[in-house]
N, C-alpha and C positions, 0 to 999 in steps of 0.2 A: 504494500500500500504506500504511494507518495504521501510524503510529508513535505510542507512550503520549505525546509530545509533542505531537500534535494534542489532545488534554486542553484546555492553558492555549490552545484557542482557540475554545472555545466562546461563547457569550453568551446575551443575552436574558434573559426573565423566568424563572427559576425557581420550586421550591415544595420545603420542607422540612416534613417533618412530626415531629413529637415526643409521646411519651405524657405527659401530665398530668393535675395534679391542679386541677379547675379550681372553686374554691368559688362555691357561689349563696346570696345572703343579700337579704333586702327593703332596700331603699335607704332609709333613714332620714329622714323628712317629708316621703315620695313615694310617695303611695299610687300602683297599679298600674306600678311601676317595681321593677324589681331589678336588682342587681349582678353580676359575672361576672368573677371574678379567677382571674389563671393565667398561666404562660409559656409565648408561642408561639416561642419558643426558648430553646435550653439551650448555655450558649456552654462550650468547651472539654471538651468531649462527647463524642469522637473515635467513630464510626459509619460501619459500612460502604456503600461506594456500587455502584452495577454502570454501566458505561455499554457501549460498541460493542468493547472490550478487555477486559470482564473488572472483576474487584475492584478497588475504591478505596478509601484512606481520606478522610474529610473531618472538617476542623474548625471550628465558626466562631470568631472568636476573641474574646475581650472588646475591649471598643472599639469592636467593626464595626460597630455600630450608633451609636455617639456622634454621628456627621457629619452622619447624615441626622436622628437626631432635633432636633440644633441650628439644620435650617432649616425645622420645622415640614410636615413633609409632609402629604399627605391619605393617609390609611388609612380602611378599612369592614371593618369587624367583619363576615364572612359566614358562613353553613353551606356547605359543601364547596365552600369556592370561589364562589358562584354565589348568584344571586336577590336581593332586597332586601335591602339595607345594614341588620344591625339598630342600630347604632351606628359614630360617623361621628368622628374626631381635629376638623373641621373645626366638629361643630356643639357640641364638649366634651365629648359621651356616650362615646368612646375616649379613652382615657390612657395613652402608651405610653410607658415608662423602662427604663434600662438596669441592672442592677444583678451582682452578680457571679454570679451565677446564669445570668440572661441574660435575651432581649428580655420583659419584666413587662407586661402589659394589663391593663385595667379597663375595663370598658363596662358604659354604665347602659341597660338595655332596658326596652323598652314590655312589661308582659304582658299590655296588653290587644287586641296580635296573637298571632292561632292560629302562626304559623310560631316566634316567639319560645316563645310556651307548649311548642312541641314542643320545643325543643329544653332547653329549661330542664328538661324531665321525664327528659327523654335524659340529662341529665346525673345527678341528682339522685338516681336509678335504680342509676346506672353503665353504661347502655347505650353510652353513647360516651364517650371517654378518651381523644383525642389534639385537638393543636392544629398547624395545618399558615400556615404565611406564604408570599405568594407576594415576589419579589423581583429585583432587580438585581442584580450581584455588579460591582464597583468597583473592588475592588483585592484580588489572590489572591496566592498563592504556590505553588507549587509545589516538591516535594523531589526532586533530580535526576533519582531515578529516574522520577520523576513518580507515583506511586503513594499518595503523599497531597497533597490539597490542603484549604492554610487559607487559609478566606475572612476578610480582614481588614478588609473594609468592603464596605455595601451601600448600598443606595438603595429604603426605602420608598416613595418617591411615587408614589400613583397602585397603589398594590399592596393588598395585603387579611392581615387575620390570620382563620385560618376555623378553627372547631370541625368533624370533619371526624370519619367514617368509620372509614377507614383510611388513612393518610398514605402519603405517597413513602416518605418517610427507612425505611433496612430497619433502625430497631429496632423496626420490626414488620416482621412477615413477609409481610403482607396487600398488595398491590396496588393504587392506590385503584381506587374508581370513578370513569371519565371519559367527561365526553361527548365528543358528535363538533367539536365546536365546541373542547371543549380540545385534541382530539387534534390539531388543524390549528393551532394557535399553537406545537407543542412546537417547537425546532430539531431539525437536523439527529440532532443527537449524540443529545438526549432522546428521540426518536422512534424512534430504532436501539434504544437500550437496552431501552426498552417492550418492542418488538419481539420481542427476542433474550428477555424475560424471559419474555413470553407461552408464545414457543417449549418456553422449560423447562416451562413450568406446563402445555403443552397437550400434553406427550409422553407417548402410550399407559403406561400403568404395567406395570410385569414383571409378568408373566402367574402368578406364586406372590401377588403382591398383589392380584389383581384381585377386584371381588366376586365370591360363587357364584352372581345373579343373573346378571353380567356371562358369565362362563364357563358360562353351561347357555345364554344366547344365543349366544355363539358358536357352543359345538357344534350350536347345533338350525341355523346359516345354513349350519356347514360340512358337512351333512348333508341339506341342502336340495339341495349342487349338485350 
């Protein structure tokens, strides 16, 4: 039988998502190059979680990010997680700081790639408006009850900051999109939660809500038998 104390034992990469505001400006004595500034996280932000038990709070906290950017990690700037690196911490086009706010990016893109131009319109538009990091979690805390936990340090290496969709984090409501390739890396715990969340989103609606499409199908199948 789970106890909320199985919580502080999860592990693995995770992925937080946050809504922002991500500015696009032409990059200054760099024809076909612009800029991409914004925060793929928001530290001391307190936001709801769900996992295999139910509601959680989480917070990251200031700091958590100091450790790892002090040993120069590799990060790739991605769209949803996934496909060609459009900017890389390794080749200088990502620049990643900590400020009181929280984890700050800069990346300087090519726009004379189609996948970059797409998403540069995306933004520019407002069609997409969150930023999602994938991550390690290092050093947590938990409150006895276990019902919140603050992440006090992470580990970007080898992880990604992505303009994205619709993120995990539920200060959106949205679900992301995932492939089958991400669904098989979640753990345990992430996999359940999916799961159980699906479960809610995929349960018949009360029959006073349903469309008049939906309800003149019915009656015509239960008249059929």
């Amino acid at each position: 039988m789970s106890v909320k104390s199985d919580r502080a034992k999860t592990s693995g990469i995770v992925r937080r998502a946050f809504p922002v505001q991500l500015e696009v400006r032409a990059k200054q004595g760099k024809s076909g190059v612009s800029t991409v500034e914004g925060y793929a996280s928001v530290t001391e932000a307190p936001f709801e979680m769900w996992d295999w038990l139910g509601p959680y709070s989480e917070v990251v906290r200031t700091g958590a990010f100091a450790k790892t950017l002090s040993e120069t990690p590799q990060v790739q700037l991605l769209l949803n997680h996934g496909g060609l690196a459009m900017a890389y911490t390794q080749a200088g086009s990502l620049r990643l700081s900590e400020d009181t706010t929280g984890l700050h990016m800069e990346a300087d893109v090519n726009t004379k790639r189609s996948d970059v131009n797409d998403m540069l319109l995306a933004l520019e538009e407002g069609s997409v408006d969150e930023m999602s990091f994938a991550f390690r979690v290092t050093r947590q805390q938990w409150s006895p009850d276990y019902d919140q936990r603050d992440i006090l340090e992470v580990d970007l290496h080898r992880g990604d900051v992505s303009v994205v969709n619709f993120g995990a984090n539920p200060a959106t409501t949205v679900a992301p999109a995932m492939r089958s390739a991400d669904f098989d890396r979640l753990d345990e715990a992430d996999a359940r939660a999916l799961y159980e969340r699906l479960q809610r989103r995929l349960q018949p609606a009360p029959q006073a809500d349903r469309h008049p499409l939906s309800l003149y199908q019915a009656q015509a199948e239960a008249l059929a038998l």
